[in-house]
C-alpha positions in Angstrom: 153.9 189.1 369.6 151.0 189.9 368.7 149.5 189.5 365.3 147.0 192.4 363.8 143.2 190.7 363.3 143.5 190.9 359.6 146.1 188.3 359.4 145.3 185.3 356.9 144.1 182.0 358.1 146.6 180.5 356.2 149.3 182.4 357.9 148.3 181.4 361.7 148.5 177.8 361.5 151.7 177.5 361.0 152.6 179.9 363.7 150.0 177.5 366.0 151.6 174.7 364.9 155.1 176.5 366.1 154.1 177.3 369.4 152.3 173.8 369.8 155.6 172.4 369.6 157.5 175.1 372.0 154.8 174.7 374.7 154.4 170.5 374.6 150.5 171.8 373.7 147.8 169.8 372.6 144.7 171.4 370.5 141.2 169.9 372.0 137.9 171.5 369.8 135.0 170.9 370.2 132.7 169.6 366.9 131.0 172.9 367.5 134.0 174.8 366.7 134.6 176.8 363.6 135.8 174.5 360.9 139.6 176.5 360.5 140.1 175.8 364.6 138.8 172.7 364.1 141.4 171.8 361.3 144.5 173.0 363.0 142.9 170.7 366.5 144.9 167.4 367.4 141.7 165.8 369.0 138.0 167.0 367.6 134.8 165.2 369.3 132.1 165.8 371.7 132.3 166.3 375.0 133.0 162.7 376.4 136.2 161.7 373.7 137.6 165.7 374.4 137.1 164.4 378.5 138.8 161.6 378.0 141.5 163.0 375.8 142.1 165.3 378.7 142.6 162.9 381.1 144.8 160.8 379.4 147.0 163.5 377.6 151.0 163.5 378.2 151.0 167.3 376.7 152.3 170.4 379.5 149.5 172.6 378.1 145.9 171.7 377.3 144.5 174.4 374.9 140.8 173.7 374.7 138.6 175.2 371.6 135.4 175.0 373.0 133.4 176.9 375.7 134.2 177.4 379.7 133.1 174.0 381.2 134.8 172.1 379.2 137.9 173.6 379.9 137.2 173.3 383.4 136.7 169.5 383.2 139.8 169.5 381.7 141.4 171.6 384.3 139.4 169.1 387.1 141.2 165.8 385.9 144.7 167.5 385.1 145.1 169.7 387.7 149.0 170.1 387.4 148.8 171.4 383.6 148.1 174.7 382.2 145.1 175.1 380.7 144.1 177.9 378.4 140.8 179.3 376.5 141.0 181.4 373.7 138.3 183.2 375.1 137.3 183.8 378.6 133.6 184.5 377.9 133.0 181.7 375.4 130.3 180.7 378.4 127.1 178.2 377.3 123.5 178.9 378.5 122.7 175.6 379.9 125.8 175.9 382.2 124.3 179.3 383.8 120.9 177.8 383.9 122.0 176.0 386.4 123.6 178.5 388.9 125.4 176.6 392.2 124.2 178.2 395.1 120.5 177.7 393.6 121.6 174.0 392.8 122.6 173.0 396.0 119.1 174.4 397.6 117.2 172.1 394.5 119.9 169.0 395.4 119.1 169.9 399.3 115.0 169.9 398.9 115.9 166.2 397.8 117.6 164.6 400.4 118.5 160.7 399.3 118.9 161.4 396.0 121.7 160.6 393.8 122.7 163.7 391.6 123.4 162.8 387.5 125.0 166.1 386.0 125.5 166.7 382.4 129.1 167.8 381.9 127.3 171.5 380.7 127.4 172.8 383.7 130.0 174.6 386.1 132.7 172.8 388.0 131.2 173.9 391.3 127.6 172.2 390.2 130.0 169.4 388.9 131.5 169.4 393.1 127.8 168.6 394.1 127.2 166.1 392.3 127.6 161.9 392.6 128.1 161.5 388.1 128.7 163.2 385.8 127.7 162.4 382.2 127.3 163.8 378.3 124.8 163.1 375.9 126.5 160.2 374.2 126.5 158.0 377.8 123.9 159.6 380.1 121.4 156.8 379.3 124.1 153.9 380.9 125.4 156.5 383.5 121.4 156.5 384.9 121.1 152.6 384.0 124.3 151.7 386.2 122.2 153.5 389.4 120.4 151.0 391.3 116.3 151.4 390.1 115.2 151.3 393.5 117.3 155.0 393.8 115.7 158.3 393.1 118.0 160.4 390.7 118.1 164.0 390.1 119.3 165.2 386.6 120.4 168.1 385.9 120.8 170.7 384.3 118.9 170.0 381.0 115.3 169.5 381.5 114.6 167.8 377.3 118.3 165.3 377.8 116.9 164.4 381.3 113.7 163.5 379.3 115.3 161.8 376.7 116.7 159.4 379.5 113.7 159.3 381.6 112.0 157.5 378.6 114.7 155.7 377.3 115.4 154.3 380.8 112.0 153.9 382.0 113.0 156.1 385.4 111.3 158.2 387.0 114.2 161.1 387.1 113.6 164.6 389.0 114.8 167.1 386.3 116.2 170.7 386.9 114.4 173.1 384.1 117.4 174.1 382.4 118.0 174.4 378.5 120.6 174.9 375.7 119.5 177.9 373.7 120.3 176.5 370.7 118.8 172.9 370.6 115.8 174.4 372.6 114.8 177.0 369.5 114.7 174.2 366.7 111.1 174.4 364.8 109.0 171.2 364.6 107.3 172.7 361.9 110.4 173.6 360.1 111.7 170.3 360.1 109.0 168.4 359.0 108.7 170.7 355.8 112.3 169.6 355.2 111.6 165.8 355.3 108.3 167.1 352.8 111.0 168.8 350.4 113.9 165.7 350.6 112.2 162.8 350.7 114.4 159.8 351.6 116.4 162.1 353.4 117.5 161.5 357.0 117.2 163.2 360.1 120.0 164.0 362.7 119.0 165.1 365.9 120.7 166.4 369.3 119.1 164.6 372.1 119.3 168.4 373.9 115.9 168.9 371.8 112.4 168.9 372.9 110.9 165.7 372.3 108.1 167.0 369.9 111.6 167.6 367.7 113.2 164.3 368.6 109.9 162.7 367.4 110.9 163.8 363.8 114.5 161.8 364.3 115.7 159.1 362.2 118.7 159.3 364.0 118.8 160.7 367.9 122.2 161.3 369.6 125.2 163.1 370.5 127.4 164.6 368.2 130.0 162.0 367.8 126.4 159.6 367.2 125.4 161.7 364.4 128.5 161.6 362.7 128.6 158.2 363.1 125.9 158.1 361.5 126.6 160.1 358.3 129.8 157.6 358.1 127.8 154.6 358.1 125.2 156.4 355.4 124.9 156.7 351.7 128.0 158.4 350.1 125.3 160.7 348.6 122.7 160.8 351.2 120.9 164.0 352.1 121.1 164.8 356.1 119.0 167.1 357.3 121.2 168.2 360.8 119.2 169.5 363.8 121.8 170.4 365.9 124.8 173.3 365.8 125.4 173.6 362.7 129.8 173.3 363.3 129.5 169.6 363.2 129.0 169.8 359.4 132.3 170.4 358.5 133.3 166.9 359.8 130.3 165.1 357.9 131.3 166.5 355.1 134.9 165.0 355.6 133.1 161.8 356.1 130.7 162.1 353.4 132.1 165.1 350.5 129.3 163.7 348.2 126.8 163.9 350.8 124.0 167.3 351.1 123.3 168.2 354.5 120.8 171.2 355.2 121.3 173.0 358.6 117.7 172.9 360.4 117.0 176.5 361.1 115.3 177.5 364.7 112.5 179.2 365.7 112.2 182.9 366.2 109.6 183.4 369.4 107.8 186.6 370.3 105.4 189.0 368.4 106.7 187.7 365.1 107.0 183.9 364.5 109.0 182.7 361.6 112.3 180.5 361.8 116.0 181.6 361.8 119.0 180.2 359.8 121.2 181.9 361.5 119.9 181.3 364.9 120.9 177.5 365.3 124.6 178.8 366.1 126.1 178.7 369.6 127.2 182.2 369.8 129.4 181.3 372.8 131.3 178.5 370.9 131.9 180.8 368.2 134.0 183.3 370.3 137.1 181.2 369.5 138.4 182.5 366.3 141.4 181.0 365.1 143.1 184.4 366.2 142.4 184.4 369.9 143.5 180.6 369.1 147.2 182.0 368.4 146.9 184.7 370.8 145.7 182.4 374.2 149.3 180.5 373.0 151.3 183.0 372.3 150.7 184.8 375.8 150.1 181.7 378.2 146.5 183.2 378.7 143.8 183.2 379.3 144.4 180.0 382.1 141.4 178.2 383.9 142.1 178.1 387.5 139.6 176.4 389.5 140.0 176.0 393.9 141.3 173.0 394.8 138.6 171.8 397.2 136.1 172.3 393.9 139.0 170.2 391.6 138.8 167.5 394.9 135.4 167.3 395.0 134.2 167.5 390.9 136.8 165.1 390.2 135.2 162.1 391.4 131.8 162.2 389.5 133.8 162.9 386.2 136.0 159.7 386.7 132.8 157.5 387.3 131.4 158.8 384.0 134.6 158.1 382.4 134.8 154.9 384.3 131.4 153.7 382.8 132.1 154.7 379.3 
């Protein structure tokens, strides 16, 4: 059955929560999620705790509420479930940054390399690579590699910068980007810290470094959260990444004010965007496609099983290192 698209939140979950049961499911989102998906998830975190929930999971069916590589990663370490995705074309720019074909030519012009891939990025760039790793343990992921090694990272060029200098390696970088993190305004932010003083700012280590520089606190999602739950009850947060990761904080901290960091608008017209610090591919899940990827068994990742074989290793060293 299919349910019309005006149906009431209220009225899905327990329909979700009904079909979680029938299928043995388990509900994986994403902190960039919507907050109704994200209250009707079993597991919400960032892209490391949703890998490792994955992998350790006794569910049949994986339903993951977040965009197209996770699901895949999730698909690469449990290759005998179903996995399903509300919505096919929730995609994520820094994953088709990096396309594979081009990858393998940039991985090829660098022969003795060993290849450090952020988990945004496809399975089949995932197959050609020796680790993977996510924002919150890329730095011990490149620190656990001999120094003496040369190390591509790819596919995002400001992370990869972020470890360079918290490393002190030299890393070759593929020039990819997140088109959200990449957009956040310098200027903007700094006029925020002018307005609320004392208060303190979050930032995504996906940012430029001119935007990082402005950080009280710099780190992946699940750091930034950490770090509004270790903050003043009352604090003001000023939170320069996707703006879906404030509906946790203010689980964490009700009391608490937290202003979204807008991004910048480039071209003939400057100015900054409030709106335009939203993943527009993680907000393709709706809590409807949600129910409806459940109901029908579909959409499914499928992935070949040589590209499973071979992007299954790297992800089990990054989950190996913590």
């Amino acid at each position: 059955m299919i349910l019309p698209a005006r149906i009431a939140a209220v009225d899905l979950a327990p329909e979700i929560a009904r079909l979680k049961r029938e299928l043995n499911a388990v509900i994986l989102a994403h902190y960039y999620q919507e907050g109704e998906i994200q209250d009707v998830a079993d597991v919400i975190g960032d892209s490391l705790q949703l890998a490792r929930e994955a992998a350790r999971s006794q569910a049949d069916v994986i339903v993951f509420c977040g965009v197209h590589f996770m699901a895949e990663t999730a698909k690469i370490l449990s290759p005998q479930k179903l996995v399903l995705l509300p919505d096919l074309a929730a995609g994520c720019s820094l994953s088709e940054s990096a396309p594979a074909d081009a990858f393998k030519r940039f991985v090829d012009a660098h022969p003795g390399h060993v290849v450090v891939t952020y988990v945004n990025s496809s399975a089949a760039v995932k197959a050609l690579s020796d680790y993977c790793c996510t924002s919150s343990n890329a730095v011990a992921v490149v620190n656990s590699i001999p120094r003496e090694t040369p190390i591509i990272f790819a596919p995002d060029r400001f992370l990869g910068d972020y470890v360079a200098r918290k490393t002190g390696r030299e890393l070759v970088l593929w020039q990819g980007s997140c088109e959200v993190h990449e957009l956040f305004s310098g200027g903007e932010i700094s006029r925020l810290k002018q307005e609320h003083p004392g208060s303190i700012t979050l930032v995504h280590p996906e940012c430029p470094a001119a935007v990082r520089a402005l950080g009280d606190v710099v780190g992946s999602t699940k750091a930034l959260l950490d770090a509004v739950r270790t903050g003043p009850e009352d604090g003001t947060f000023i939170v320069v990444t996707e703006p879906g990761i404030i509906h946790q904080m203010q689980k964490v901290r009700p009391r608490a004010i937290f202003i979204p960091a807008p991004a910048e608008i480039r071209g003939s017209e400057q100015g900054s965007c409030t709106s335009c610090n939203t993943c527009p591919h993680m907000r393709r899940n709706t809590l409807l496609k949600l129910y409806q990827c459940m109901d029908a068994r579909a959409p499914e990742i499928r992935l070949p099983a040589d590209i499973i074989a071979r992007a299954r290793l790297p992800i089990e060293r990054m989950l190996a290192l913590g």
